[in-house]
ZADO-1210 file (C-alpha; in nm, 4 decimals, padded with zeros to 6 digits):
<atoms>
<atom x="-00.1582" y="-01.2874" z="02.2598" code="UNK" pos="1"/>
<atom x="-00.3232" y="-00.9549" z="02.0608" code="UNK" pos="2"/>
<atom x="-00.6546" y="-00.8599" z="02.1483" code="UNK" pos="3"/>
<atom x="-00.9095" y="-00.9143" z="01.8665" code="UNK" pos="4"/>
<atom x="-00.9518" y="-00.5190" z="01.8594" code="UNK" pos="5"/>
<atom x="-00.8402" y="-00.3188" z="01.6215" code="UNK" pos="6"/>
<atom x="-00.7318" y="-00.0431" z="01.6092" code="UNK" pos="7"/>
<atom x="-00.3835" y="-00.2002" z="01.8415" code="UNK" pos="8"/>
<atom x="-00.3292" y="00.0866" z="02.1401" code="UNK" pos="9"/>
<atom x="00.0676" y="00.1706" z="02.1851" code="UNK" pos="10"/>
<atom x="00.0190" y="-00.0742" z="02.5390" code="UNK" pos="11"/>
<atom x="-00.0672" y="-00.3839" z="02.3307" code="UNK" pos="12"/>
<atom x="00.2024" y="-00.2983" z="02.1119" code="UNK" pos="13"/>
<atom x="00.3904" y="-00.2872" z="02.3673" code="UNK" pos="14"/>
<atom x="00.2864" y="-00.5986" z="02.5502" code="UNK" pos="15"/>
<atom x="00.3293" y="-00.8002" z="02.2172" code="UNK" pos="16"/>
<atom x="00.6884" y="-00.6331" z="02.1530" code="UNK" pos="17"/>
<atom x="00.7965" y="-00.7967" z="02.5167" code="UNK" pos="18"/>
<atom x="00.6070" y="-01.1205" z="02.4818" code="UNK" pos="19"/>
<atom x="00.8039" y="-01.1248" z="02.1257" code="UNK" pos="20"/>
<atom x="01.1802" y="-01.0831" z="02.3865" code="UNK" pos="21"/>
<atom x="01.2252" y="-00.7536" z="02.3838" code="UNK" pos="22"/>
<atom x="01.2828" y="-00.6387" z="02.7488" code="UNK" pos="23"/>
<atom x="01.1572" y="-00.3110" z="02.8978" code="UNK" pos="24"/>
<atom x="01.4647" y="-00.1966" z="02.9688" code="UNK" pos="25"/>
<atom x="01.5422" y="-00.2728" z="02.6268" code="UNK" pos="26"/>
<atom x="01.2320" y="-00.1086" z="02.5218" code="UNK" pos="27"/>
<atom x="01.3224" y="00.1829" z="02.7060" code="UNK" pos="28"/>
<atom x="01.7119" y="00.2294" z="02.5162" code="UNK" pos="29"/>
<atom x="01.5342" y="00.1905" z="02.2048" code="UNK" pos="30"/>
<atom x="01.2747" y="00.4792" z="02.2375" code="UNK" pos="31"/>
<atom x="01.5079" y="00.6779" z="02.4492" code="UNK" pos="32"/>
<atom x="01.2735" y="00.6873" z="02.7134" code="UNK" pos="33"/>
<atom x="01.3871" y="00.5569" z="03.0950" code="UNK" pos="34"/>
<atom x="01.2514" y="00.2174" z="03.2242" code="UNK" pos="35"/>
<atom x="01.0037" y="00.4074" z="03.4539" code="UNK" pos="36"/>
<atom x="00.7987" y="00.5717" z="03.1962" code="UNK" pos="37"/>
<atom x="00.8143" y="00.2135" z="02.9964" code="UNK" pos="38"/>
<atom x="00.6605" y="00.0806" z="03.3121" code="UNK" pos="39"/>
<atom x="00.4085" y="00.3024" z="03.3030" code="UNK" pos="40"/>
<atom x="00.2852" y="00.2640" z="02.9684" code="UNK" pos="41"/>
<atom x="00.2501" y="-00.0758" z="03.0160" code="UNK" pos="42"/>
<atom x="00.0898" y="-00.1231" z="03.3017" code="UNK" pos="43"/>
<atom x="-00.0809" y="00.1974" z="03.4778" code="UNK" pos="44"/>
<atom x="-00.2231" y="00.2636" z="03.0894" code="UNK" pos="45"/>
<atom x="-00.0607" y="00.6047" z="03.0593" code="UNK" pos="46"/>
<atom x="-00.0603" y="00.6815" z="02.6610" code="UNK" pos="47"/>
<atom x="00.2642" y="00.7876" z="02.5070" code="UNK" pos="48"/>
<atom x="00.3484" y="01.1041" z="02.3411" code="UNK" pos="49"/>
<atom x="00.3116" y="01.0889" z="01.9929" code="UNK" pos="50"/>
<atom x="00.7012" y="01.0859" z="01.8924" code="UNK" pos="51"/>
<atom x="00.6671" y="00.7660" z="02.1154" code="UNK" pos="52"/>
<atom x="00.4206" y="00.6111" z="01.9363" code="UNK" pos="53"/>
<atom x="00.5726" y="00.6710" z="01.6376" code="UNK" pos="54"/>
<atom x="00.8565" y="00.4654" z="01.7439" code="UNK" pos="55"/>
<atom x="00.6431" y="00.2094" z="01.9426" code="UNK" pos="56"/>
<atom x="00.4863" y="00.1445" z="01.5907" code="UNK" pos="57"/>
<atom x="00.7937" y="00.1068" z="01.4172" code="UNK" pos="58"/>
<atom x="00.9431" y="-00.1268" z="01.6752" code="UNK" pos="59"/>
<atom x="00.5998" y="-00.3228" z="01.6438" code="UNK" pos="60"/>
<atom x="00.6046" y="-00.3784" z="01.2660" code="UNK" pos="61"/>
<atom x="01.0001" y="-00.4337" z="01.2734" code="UNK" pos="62"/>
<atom x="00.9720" y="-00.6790" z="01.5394" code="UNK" pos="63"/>
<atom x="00.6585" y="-00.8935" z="01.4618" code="UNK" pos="64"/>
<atom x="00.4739" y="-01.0656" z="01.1743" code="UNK" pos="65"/>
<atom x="00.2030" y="-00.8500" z="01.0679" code="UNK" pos="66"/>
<atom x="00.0042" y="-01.0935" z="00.8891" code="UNK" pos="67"/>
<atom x="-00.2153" y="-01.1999" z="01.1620" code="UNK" pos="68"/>
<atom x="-00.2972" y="-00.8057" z="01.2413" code="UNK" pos="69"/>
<atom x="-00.3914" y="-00.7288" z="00.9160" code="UNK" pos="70"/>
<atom x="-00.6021" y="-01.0460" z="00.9319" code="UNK" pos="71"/>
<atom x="-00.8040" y="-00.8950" z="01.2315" code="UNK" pos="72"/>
<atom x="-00.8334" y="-00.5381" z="01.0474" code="UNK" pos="73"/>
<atom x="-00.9926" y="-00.7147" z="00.7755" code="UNK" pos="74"/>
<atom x="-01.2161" y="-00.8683" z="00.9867" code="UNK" pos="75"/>
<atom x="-01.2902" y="-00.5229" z="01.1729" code="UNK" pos="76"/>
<atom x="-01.3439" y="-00.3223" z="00.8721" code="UNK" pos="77"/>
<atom x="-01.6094" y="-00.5530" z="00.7217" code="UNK" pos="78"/>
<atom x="-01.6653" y="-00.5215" z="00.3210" code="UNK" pos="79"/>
<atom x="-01.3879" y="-00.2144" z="00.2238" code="UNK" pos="80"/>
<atom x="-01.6630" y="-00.1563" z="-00.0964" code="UNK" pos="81"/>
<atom x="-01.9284" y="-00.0515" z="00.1833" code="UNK" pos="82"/>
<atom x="-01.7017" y="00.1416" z="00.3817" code="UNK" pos="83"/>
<atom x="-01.6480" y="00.3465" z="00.0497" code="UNK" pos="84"/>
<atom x="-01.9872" y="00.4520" z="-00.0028" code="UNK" pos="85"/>
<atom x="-01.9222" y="00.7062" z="00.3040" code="UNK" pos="86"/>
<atom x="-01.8770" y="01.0132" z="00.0753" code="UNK" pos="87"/>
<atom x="-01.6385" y="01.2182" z="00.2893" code="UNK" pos="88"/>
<atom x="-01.4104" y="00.8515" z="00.3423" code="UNK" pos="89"/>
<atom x="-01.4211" y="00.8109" z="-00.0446" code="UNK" pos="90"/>
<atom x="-01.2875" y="01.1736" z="-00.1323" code="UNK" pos="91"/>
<atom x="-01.0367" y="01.1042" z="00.1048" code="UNK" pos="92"/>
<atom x="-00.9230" y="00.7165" z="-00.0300" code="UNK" pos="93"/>
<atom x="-00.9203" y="00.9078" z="-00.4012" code="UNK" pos="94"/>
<atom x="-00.7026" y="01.2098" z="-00.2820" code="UNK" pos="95"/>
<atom x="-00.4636" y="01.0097" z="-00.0538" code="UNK" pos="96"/>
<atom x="-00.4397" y="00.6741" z="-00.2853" code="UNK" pos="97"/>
<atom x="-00.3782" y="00.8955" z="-00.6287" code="UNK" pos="98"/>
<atom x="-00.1240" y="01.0963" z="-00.4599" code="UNK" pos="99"/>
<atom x="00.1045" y="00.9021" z="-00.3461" code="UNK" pos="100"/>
<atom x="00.0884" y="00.6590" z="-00.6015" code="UNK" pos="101"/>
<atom x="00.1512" y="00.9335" z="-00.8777" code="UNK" pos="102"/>
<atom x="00.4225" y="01.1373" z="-00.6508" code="UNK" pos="103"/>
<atom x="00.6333" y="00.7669" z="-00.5766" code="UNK" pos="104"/>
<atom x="00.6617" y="00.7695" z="-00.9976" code="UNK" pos="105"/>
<atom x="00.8189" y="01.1301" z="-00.9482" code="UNK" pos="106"/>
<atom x="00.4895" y="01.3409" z="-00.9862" code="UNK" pos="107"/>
<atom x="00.5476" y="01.7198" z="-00.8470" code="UNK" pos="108"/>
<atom x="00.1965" y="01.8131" z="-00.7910" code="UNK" pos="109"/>
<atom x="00.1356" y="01.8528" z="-00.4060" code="UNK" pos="110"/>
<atom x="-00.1238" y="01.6855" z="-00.2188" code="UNK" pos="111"/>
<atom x="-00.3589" y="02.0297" z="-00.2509" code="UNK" pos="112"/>
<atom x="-00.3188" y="02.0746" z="-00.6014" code="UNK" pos="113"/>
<atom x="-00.3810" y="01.7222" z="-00.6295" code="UNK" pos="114"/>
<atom x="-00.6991" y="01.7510" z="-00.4493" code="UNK" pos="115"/>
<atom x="-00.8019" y="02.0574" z="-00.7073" code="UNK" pos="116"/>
<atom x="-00.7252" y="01.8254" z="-01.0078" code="UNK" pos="117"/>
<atom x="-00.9333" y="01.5751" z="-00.8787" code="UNK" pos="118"/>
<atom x="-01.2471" y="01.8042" z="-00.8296" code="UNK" pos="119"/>
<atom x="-01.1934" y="01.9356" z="-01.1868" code="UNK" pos="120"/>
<atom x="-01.0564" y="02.2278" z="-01.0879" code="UNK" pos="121"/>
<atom x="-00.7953" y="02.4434" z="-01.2195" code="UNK" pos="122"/>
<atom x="-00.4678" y="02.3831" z="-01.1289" code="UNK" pos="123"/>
<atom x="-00.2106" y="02.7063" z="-01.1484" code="UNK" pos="124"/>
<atom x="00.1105" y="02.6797" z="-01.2737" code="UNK" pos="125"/>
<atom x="00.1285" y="02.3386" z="-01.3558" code="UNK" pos="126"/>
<atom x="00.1472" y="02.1824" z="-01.7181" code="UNK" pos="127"/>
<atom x="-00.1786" y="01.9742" z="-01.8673" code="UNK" pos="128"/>
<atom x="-00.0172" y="01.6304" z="-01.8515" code="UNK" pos="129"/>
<atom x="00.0541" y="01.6788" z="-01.4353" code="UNK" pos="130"/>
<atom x="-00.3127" y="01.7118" z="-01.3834" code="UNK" pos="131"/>
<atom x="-00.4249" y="01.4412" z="-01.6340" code="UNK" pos="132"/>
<atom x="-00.2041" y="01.2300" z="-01.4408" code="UNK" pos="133"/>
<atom x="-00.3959" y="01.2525" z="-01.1730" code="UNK" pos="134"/>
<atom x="-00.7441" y="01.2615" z="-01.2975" code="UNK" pos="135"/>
<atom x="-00.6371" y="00.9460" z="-01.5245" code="UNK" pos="136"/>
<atom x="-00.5513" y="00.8053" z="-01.1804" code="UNK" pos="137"/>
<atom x="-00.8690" y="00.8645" z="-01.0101" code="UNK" pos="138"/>
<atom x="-01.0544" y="00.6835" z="-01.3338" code="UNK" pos="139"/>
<atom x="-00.8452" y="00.3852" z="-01.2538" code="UNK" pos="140"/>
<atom x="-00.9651" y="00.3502" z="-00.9068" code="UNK" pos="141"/>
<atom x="-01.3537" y="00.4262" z="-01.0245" code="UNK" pos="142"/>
<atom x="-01.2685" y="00.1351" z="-01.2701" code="UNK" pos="143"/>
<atom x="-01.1727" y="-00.0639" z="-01.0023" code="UNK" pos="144"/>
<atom x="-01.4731" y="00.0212" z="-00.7800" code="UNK" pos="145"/>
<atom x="-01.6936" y="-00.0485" z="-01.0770" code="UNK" pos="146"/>
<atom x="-01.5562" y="-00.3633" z="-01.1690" code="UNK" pos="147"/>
<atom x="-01.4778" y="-00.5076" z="-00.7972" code="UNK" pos="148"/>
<atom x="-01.6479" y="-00.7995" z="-00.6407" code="UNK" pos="149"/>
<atom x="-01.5553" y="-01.1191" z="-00.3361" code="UNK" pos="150"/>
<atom x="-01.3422" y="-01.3091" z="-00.5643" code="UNK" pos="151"/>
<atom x="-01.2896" y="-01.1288" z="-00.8404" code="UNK" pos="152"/>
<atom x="-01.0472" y="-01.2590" z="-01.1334" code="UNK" pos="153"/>
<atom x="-00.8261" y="-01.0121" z="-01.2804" code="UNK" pos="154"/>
<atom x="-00.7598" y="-01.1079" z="-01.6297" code="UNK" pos="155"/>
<atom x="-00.5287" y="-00.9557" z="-01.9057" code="UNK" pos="156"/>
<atom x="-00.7985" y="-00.7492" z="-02.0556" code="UNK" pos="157"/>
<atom x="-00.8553" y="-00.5637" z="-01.7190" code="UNK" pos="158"/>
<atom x="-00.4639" y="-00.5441" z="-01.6575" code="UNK" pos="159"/>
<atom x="-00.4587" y="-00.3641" z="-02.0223" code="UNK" pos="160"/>
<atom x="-00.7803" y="-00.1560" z="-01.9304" code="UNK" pos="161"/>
<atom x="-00.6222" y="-00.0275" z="-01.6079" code="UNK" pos="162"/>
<atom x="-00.3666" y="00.0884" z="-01.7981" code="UNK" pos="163"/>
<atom x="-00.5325" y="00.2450" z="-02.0932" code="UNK" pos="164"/>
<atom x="-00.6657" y="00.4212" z="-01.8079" code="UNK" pos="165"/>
<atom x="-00.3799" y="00.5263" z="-01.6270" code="UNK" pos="166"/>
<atom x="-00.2320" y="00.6400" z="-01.9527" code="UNK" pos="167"/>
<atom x="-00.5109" y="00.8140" z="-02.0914" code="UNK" pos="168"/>
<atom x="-00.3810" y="01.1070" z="-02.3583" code="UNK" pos="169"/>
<atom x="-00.0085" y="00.9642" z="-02.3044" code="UNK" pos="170"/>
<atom x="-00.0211" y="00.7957" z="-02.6659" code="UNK" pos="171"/>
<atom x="00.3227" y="00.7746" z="-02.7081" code="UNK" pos="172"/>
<atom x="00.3327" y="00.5324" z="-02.4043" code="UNK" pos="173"/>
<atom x="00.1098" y="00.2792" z="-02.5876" code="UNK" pos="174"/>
<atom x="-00.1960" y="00.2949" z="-02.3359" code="UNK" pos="175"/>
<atom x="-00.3562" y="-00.0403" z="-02.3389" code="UNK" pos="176"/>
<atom x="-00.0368" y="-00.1855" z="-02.5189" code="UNK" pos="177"/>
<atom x="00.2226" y="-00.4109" z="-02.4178" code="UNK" pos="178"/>
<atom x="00.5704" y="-00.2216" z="-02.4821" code="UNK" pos="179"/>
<atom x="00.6835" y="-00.3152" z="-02.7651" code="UNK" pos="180"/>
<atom x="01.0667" y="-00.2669" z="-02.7161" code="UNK" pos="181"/>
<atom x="01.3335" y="-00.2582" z="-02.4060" code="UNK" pos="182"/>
<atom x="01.3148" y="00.0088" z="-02.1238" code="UNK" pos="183"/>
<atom x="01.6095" y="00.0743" z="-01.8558" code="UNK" pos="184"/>
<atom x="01.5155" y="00.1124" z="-01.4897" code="UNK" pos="185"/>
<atom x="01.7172" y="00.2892" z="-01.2510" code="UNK" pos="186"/>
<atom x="01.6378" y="00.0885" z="-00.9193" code="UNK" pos="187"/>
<atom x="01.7671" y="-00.2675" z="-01.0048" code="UNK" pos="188"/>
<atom x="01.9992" y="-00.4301" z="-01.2103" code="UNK" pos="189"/>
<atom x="01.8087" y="-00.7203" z="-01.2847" code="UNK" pos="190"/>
<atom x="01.7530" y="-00.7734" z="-01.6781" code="UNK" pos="191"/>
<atom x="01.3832" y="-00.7342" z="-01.7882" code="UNK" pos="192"/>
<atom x="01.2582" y="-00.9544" z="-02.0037" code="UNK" pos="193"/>
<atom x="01.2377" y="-00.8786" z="-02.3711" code="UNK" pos="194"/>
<atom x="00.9386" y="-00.7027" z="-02.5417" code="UNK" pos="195"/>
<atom x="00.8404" y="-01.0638" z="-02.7234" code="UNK" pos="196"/>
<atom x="00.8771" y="-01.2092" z="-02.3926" code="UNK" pos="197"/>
<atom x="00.6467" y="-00.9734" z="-02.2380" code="UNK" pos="198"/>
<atom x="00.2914" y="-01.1709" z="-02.3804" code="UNK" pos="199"/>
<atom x="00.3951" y="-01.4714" z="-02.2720" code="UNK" pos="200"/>
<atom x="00.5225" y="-01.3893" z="-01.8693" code="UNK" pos="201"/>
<atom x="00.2097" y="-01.2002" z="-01.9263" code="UNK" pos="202"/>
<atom x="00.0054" y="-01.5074" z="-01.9864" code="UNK" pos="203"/>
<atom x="00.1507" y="-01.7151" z="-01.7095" code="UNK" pos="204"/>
<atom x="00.1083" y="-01.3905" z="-01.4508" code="UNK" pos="205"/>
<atom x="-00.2693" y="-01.4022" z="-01.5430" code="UNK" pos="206"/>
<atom x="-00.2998" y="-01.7676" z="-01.4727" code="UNK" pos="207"/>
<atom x="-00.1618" y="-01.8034" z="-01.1190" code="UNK" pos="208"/>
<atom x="-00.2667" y="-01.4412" z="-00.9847" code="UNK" pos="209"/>
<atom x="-00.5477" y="-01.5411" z="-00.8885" code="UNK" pos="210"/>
<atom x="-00.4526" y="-01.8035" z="-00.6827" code="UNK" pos="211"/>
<atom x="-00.4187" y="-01.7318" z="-00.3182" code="UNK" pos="212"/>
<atom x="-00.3422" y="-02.0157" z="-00.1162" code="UNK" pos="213"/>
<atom x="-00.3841" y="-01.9980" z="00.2252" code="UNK" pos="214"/>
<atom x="-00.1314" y="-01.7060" z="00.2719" code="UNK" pos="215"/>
<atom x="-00.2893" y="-01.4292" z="00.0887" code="UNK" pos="216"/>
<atom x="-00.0894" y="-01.1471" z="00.1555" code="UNK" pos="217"/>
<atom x="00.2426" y="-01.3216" z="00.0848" code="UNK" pos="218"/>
<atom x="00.1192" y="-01.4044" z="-00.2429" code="UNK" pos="219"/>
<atom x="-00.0517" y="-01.0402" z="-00.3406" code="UNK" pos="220"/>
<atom x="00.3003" y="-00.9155" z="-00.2444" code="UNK" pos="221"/>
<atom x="00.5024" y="-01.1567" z="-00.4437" code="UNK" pos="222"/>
<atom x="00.2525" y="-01.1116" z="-00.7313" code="UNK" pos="223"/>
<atom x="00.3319" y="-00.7148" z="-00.7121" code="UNK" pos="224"/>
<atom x="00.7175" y="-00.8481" z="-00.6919" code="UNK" pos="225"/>
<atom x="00.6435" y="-01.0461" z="-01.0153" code="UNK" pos="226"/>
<atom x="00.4068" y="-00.7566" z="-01.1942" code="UNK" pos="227"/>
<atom x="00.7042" y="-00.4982" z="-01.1586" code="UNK" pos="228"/>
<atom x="00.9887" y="-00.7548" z="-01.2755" code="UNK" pos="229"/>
<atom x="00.8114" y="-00.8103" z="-01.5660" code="UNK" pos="230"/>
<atom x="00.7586" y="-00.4440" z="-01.6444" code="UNK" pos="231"/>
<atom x="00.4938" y="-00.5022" z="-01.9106" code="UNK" pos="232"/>
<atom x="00.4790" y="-00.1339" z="-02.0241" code="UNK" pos="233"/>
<atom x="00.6786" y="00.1823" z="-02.1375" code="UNK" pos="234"/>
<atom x="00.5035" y="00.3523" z="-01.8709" code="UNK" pos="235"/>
<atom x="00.2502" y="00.3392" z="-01.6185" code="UNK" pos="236"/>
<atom x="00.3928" y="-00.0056" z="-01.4123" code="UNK" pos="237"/>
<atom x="00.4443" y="00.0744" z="-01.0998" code="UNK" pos="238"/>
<atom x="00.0649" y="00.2831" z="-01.0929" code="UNK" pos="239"/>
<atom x="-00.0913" y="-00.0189" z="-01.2418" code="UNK" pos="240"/>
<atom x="00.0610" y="-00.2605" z="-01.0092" code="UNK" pos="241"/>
<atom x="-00.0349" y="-00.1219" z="-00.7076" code="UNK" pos="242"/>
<atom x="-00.3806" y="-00.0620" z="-00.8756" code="UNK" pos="243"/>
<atom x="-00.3550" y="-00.4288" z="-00.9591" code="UNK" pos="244"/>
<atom x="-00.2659" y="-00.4761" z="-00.5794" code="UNK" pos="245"/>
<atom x="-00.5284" y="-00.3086" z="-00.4486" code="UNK" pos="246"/>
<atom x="-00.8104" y="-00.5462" z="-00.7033" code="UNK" pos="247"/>
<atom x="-00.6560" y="-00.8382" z="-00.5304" code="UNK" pos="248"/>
<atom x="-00.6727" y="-00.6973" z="-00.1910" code="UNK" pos="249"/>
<atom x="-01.0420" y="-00.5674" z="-00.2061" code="UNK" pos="250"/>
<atom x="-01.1373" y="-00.8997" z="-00.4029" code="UNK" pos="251"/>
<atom x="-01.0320" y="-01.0985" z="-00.1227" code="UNK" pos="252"/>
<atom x="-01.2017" y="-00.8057" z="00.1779" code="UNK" pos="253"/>
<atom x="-00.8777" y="-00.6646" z="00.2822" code="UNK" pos="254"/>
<atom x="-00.8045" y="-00.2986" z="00.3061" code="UNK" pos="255"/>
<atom x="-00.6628" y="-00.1254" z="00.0726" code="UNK" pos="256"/>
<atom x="-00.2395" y="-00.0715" z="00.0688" code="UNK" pos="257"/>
<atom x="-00.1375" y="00.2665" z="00.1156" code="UNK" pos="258"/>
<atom x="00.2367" y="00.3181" z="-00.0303" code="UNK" pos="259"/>
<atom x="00.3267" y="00.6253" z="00.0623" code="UNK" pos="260"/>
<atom x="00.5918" y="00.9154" z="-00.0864" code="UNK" pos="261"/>
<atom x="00.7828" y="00.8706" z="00.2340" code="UNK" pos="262"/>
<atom x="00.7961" y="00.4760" z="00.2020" code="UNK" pos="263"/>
<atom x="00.9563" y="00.4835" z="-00.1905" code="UNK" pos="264"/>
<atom x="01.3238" y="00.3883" z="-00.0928" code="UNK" pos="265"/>
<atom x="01.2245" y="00.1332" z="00.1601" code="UNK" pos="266"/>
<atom x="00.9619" y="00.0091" z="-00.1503" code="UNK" pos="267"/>
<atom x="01.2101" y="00.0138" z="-00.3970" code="UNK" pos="268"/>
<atom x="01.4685" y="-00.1948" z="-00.1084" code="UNK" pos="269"/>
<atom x="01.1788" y="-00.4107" z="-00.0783" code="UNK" pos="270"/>
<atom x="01.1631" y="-00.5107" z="-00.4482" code="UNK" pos="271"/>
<atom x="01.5354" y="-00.5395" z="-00.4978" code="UNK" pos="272"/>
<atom x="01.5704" y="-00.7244" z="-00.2204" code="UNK" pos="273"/>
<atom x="01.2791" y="-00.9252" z="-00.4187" code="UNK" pos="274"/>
<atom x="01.5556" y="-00.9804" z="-00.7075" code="UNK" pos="275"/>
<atom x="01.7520" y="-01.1636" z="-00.4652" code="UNK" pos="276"/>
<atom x="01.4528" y="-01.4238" z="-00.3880" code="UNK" pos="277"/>
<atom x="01.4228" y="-01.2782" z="-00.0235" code="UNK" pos="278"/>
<atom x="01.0557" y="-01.1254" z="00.0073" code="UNK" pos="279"/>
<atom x="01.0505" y="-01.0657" z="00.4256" code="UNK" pos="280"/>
<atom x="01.0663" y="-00.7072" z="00.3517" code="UNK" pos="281"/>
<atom x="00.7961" y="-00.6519" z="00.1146" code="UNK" pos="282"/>
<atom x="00.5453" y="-00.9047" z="00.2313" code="UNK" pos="283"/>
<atom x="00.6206" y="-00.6615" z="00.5953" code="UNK" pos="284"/>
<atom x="00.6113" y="-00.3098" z="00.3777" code="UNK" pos="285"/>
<atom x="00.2645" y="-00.4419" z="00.2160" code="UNK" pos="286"/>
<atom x="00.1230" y="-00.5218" z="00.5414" code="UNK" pos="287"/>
<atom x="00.2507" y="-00.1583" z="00.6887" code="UNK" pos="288"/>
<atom x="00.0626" y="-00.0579" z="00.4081" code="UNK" pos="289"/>
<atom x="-00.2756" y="-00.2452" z="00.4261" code="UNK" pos="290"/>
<atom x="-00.2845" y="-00.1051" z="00.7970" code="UNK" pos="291"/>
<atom x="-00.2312" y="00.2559" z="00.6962" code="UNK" pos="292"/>
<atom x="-00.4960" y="00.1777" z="00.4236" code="UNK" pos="293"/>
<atom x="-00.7335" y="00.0330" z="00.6812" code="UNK" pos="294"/>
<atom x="-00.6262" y="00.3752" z="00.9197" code="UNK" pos="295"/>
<atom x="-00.7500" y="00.5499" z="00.6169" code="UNK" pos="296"/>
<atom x="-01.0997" y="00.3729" z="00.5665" code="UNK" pos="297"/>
<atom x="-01.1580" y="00.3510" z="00.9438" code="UNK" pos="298"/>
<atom x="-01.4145" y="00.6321" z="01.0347" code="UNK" pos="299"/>
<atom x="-01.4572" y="00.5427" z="01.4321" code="UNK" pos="300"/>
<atom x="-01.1787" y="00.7004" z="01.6851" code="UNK" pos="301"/>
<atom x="-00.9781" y="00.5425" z="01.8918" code="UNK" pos="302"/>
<atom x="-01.0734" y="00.5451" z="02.2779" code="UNK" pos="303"/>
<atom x="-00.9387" y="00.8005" z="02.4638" code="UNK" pos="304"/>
<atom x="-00.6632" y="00.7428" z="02.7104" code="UNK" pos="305"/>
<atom x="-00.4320" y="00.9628" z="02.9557" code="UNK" pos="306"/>
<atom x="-00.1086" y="01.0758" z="02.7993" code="UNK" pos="307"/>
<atom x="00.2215" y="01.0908" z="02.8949" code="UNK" pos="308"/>
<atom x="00.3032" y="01.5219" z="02.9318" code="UNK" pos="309"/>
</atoms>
């Protein structure tokens, strides 16, 4: 069993990786470490060095289900909206959430520049519509904030708002529009529906998305699934849907889901593998990310323990 703690420390990964069958020695050939310094991780509370951890934490959210840990970081981060009102944690949930969101859809501003854009400052060498990109995105997630409350229902009028937002000054995408013919996407070969069928999935995506059953996190990640196979817009899906992601996730008290540059080919895997009706890997990739979103949000350090030279 996991502590209720949270933050996990690499030794309770650990612990839980072996009570899942994963030997030590097995352990040991799998972070290229010997069985002696496994040993002593585990049980004389030695901490790992970081390229260690790294791998311990990979192991950990290969190997087990990750719902029930992001069920006790919800439960240690309290109300995410509260957490938010810290001023230095909210520049830093705008910066990093914006970011990576606009850089997975291909945008080249860096994480600095993105950071200037964001404090309405200028922005060398980079054209008008890179920085509106961002500040558009930052509106989105103040529109969110503003909007947000325990059990919020997203309807179609804030799924269009979002995305009048997101697409602010990009009129030729139709901001606030439904598309209103086909678009091609390069990372599946599933057929999108038609532009007349787009109201109408639209309508039926509105009634059951905010309905959570008693697996929450399955269903916010097969409601992103759904969102993007729909494709509802010429531009601006894959930024709304994770904004959309994010309502549902603060709605319900969870932190937020951090998808990160790194993670787009795995995220893009995860939703193709989504086409095939087999969701394991994105329900796991959105729980990754509600960690690394509650990582982000969490102000308090972890304690300290000795590490391994």
């Amino acid at each position: 069993m996991l502590s209720n703690k949270f933050p996990l420390t690499d030794q309770e990964k650990l612990k839980a990786l072996v009570n899942a069958g994963l030997t030590p020695a097995a352990l040991a050939r799998e972070i290229e470490v010997s069985y002696m310094t496994i040993y002593r991780w585990l049980e004389k509370g030695i901490r790992p060095h970081p390229v260690s951890s790294r791998r311990i934490d990979e192991l950990f959210k290969t190997h087990l289900d990750l719902t029930p840990v992001v069920e006790r970081a919800r439960k240690s981060l309290g109300n995410p909206i509260r957490v938010l009102n810290n001023q230095a944690i909210r520049d830093r949930f705008f910066l990093e959430m914006t970011y990576h969101s606009n850089a997975i859809e291909g945008s080249r501003m860096t994480m600095k520049e993105t950071e200037k854009a964001l404090a309405g400052k200028a922005v060398p060498d980079k054209e008008p519509f890179e920085v509106f990109e961002a500040v558009n995105h930052k509106n989105a997630l103040l529109e969110v904030l503003a909007r947000i409350k325990p059990h919020f229902r997203i309807d179609e009028s804030y799924i269009l708002k979002l995305h009048e937002i997101v697409m602010y000054n990009f009129h030729d995408k139709l901001p606030g529009r439904y598309r209103t013919g086909h678009v091609n996407l390069t990372n599946t070969e599933k057929a999108l529906p038609s532009a007349q069928q787009v109201p109408v999935r639209m309508r039926a995506f509105v009634q059951d998305v905010n309905r959570y059953g008693k697996k929450p996190i399955t269903k916010i990640a097969r409601d992103h699934y759904e969102f993007e196979a729909i494709h509802p817009f010429f531009d601006g899906n894959g930024r709304v849907g994770r904004l959309l992601m994010l309502t549902q996730l603060f709605s319900r008290g969870y932190p937020p889901a951090l998808i990160r540059l790194d993670d787009r080919s795995a995220y893009y895997f995860a939703l193709g593998k989504g086409d095939l009706g087999d969701f394991k890997n994105l329900i796991q990739m959105v729980c990754e990310a509600i960690l690394r979103g509650y990582e982000l949000l969490h102000a308090s350090p972890r304690p300290r323990e000795r590490t391994d030279e």
